[in-house]
C-alpha positions in Angstrom: 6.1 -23.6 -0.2 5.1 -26.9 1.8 6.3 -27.1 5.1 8.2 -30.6 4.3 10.0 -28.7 0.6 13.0 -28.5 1.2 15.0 -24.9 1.8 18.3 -24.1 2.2 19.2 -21.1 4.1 22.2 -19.8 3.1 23.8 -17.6 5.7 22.0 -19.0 8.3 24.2 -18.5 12.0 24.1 -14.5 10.6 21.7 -12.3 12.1 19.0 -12.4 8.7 19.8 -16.0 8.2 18.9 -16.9 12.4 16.0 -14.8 12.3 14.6 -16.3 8.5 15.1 -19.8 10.1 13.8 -18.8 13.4 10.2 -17.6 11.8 10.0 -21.0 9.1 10.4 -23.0 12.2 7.3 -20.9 14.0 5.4 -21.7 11.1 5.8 -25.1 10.8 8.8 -25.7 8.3 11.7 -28.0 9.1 13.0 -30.0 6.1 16.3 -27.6 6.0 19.6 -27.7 4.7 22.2 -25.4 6.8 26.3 -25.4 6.2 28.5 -23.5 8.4 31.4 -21.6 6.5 34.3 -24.7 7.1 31.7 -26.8 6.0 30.6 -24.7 2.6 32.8 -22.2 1.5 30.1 -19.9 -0.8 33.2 -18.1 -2.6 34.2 -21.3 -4.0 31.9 -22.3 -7.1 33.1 -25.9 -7.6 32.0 -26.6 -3.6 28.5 -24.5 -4.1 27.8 -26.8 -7.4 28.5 -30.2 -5.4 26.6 -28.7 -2.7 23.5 -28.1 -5.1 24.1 -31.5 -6.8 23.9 -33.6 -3.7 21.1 -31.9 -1.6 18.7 -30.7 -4.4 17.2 -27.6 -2.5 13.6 -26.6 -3.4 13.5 -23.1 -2.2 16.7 -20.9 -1.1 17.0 -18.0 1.1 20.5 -15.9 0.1 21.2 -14.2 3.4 25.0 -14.8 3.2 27.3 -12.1 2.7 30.3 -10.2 4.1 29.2 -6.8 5.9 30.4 -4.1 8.1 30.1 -0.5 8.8 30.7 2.9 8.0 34.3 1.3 9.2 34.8 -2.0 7.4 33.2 -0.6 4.3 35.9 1.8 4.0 39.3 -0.1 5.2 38.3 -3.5 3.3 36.6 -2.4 0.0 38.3 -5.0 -2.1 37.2 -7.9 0.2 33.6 -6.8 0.4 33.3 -6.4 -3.6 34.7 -10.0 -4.1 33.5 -11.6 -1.8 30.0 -10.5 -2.2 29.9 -10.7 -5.8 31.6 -14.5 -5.8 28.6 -15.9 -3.1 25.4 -14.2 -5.1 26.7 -15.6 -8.3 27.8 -19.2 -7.0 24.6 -19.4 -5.4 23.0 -18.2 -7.7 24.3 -19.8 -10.8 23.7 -23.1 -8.8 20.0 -22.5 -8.4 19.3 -22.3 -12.0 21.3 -25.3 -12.6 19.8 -27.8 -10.5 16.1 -26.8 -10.9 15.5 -24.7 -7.9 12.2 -23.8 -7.5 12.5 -20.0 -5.8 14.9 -17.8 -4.4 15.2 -14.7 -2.5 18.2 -12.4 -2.6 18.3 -10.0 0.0 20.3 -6.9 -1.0 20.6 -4.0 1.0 19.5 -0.2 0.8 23.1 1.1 0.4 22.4 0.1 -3.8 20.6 3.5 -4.3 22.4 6.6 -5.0 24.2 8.4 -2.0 22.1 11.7 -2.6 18.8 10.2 -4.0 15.5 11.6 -3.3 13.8 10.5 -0.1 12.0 8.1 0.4 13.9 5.7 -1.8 11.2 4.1 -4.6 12.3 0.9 -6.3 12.6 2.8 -9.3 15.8 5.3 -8.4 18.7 2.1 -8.7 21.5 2.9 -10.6 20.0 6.8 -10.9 23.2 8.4 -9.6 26.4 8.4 -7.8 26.5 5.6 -4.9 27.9 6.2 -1.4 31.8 6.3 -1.8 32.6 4.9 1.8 30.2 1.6 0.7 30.3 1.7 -2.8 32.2 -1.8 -3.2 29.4 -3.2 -0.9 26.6 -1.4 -3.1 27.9 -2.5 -6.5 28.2 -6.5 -5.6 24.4 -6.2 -4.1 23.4 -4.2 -7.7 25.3 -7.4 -9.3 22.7 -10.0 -7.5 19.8 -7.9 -7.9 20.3 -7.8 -11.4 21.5 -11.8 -11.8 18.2 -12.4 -10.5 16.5 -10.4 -12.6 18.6 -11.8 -15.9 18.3 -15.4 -14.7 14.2 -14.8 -14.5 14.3 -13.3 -17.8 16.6 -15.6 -20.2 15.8 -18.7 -18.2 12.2 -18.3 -16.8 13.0 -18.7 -13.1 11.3 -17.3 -10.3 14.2 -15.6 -8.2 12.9 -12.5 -6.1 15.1 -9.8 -4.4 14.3 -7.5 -1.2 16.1 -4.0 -0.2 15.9 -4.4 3.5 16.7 -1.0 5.6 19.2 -1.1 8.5 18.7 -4.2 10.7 19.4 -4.8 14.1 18.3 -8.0 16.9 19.9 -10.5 18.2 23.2 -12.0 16.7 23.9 -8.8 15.6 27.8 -8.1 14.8 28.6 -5.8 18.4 32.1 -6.0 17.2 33.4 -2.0 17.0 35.9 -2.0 14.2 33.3 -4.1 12.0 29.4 -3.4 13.4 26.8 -1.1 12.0 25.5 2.1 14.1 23.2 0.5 16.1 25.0 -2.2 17.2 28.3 -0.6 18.1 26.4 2.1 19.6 24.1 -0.8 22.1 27.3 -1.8 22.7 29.4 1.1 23.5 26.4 2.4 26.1 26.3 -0.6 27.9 30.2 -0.5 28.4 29.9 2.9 29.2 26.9 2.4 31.7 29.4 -0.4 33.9 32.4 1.3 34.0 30.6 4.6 35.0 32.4 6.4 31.8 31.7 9.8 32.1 30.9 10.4 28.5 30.2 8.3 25.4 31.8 9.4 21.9 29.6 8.7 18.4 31.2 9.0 14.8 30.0 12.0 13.4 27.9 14.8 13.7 24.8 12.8 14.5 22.8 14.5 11.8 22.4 12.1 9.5 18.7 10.1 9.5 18.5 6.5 8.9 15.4 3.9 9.4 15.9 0.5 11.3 14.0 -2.9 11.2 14.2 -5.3 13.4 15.0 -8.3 12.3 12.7 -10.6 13.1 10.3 -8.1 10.8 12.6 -8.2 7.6 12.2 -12.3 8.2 8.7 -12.1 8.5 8.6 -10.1 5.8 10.9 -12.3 3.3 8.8 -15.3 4.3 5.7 -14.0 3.8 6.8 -12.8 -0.1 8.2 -16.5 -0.5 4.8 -17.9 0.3 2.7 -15.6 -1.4 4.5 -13.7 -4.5 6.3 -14.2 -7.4 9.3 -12.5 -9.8 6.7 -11.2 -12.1 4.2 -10.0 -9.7 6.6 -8.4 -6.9 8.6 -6.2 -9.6 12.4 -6.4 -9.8 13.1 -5.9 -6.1 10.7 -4.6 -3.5 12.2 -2.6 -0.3 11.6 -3.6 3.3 11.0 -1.1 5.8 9.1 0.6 8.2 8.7 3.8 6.3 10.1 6.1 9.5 13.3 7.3 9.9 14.9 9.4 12.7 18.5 11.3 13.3 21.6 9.0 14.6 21.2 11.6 17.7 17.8 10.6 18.8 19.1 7.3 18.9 21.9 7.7 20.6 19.9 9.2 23.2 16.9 6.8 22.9 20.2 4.1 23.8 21.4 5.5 26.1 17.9 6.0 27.8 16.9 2.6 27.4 20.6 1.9 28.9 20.5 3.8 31.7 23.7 5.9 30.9 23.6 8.8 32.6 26.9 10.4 31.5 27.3 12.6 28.3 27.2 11.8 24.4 30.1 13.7 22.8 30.2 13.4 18.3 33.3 13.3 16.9 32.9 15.1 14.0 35.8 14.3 12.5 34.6 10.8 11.7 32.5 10.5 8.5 28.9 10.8 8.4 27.6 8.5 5.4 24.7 9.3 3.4 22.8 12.3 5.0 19.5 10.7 4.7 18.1 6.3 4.0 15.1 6.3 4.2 13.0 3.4 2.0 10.0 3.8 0.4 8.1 1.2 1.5 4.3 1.2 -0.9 5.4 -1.4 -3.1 5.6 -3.9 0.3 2.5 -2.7 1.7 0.3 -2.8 -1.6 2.0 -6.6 -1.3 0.3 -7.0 2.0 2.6 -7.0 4.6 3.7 -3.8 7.3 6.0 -4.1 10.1 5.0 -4.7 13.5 8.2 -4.3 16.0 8.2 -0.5 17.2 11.5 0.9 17.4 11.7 1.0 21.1 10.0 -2.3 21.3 12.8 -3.7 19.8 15.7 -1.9 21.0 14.9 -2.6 24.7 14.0 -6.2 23.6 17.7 -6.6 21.9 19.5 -4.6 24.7 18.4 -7.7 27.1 19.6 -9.8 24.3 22.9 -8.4 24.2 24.0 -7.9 27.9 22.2 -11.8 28.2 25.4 -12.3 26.1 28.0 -10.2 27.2 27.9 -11.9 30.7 28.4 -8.2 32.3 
C-alpha cells in the first residue's frame, strides 16, 4: 500500500476497526473512506454495491461484525449467523466487483473445534465439533474465511484472512449482557471497587484458559501483513496471538489487583464455562515476521485508565 491508496475500513468506530485506523494514521496513511452504520448499512447488498461503485476503494480492512459473549452468543444465535454472514459476503462480493486491490478478513478463534488440540495450528478448521454456545458466530466467520479463499482461487484476487485471539483496549463493548470476559470483568471490578461491594461474582468455574491481545497488537499485526504479504504466500488464514494463555482465575485476580478491589471473587458455577482451553498457535505469524509487543499487564492497566477515563466514576 501507498500512504495516499485509498482504504476503506469497514467497521471502523469498533474496537479492531479504531485501533486498525488508529495505527495507518501513525504510519502515515490518510486517504480513508469510513461509514457509520445509518450511513452504510453492510447487511444490505444493494447499499454495499453503490457504496463500492461510487468510492472505488483500493485496499479494505473487514473489521465489521456483530459480537458478544459467552451471553449474546447464546440468547441471539440467529442474529449473529445472519448478520455476520450477510456483511462478509456483501463486502466481499463488492471487492471482487469493483477491482479491489486487497482485503483482509478478520475472523475469530472461536472457528476451530470446541475440543481441538492446543495450541490451535491453521490446519485444524473444520476438524471437529465447534463450541455449541458460539457456534452460529463460528460458522459465519468459517463462511468468510472460506469466501476469501474461493474468491482468490476462481477469480485471482488477493484477499487475506487473520484468526485473532481474544481482544481487549479501548472501545471495548463493557456492556454486561453483551461483552466478552475481559471486558465485563474490567468492568464489574471497578464497580465493585466504588461501591465497596464486598465480593465480586464471575461466570463459571474459572478453569477455563484463554489468551488475550491487545488490540492495538492485532492492528499492528493486520497492517503489517497488508503491507508486506500476500493470499498465496500467507496460507489460507494465519492466527494472531501472543502464543500464552492463562486461567479466567488468574485474571480475575490480576483485575482485581490492578483495580484495587480488595473484597472477594466468588464463581458461579452454574454459569457455562466455554471451551476449556483457546489457545492459538502462533508460528505461521512469526515465521511471517511479526510478534506481539503489549504484555498482558501492560495493557490491562493501560485499558483500566481507559475505561474509568470513560465511565466518569
Amino acid at each position: 500500500m501507498n500512504r495516499s491508496d485509498k482504504i476503506y475500513i469497514a467497521g471502523h468506530r469498533g474496537m479492531a476497526g479504531s485501533a486498525i485506523k488508529r495505527n495507518l494514521e501513525s504510519k502515515g496513511y490518510h486517504n480513508f473512506i469510513i461509514r457509520n452504520h445509518s450511513e452504510l448499512d453492510l447487511t444490505n447488498q444493494q447499499a454495499v454495491n453503490n457504496f463500492f461503485e461510487a468510492e472505488r476503494p483500493e485496499y479494505v480492512f473487514l473489521a465489521a461484525a456483530k459480537v458478544g459473549g459467552i451471553l449474546a452468543n447464546s440468547t441471539y444465535p440467529a442474529e449473529f449467523i445472519y448478520e455476520n454472514i450477510m456483511i462478509e459476503a456483501n463486502v466481499i462480493h463488492a471487492a471482487y466487483t469493483n477491482g479491489v486491490k486487497k482485503l483482509l478478513f478478520l475472523g475469530s478463534s472461536c472457528i476451530y473445534p470446541g475440543l481441538a488440540p492446543q495450541p490451535l495450528k491453521e490446519d485444524y478448521l473444520l476438524k471437529g465439533e465447534l463450541e455449541v454456545t458460539n457456534e452460529a458466530y463460528a460458522v459465519a466467520k468459517i463462511a468468510g474465511i472460506r469466501m476469501c479463499k474461493h474468491y482468490n482461487q476462481q477469480y485471482g484476487m488477493n484477499f487475506i484472512s487473520v484468526m485473532p485471539t481474544n481482544l481487549y483496549g479501548p472501545n471495548d463493548n463493557y456492556d454486561l449482557t453483551t461483552s466478552h470476559v475481559m471486558a465485563a470483568l474490567i468492568r464489574k471490578f471497578h464497580e465493585a471497587k466504588i461501591n465497596s461491594a464486598p465480593r465480586i461474582i464471575v461466570w463459571g468455574t474459572g478453569a477455563p484458559r484463554r489468551e488475550f491481545l491487545h488490540v492495538d497488537d492485532m492492528a499492528d499485526a493486520c497492517v503489517y501483513l497488508m503491507e508486506n504479504y500476500d493470499a498465496p504466500d500467507i496460507g489460507e488464514f494465519v492466527n494472531i496471538g501472543v502464543g500464552k494463555d492463562l486461567t479466567i482465575r488468574e485474571l480475575a485476580e490480576l483485575i482485581g489487583d490492578i483495580a484495587g478491589y480488595k473484597g472477594e471473587i466468588v464463581y458461579d458455577i452454574t454459569k457455562p464455562d466455554g471451551t476449556p482451553q483457546k489457545l492459538l498457535d502462533v508460528s505461521r505469524l512469526c515465521r511471517l515476521g511479526w510478534k506481539a509487543r503489549i504484555s498482558l499487564r501492560d495493557g490491562i492497566e493501560q485499558t483500566y485508565e481507559w475505561y474509568v477515563s470513560k465511565s466518569n466514576r
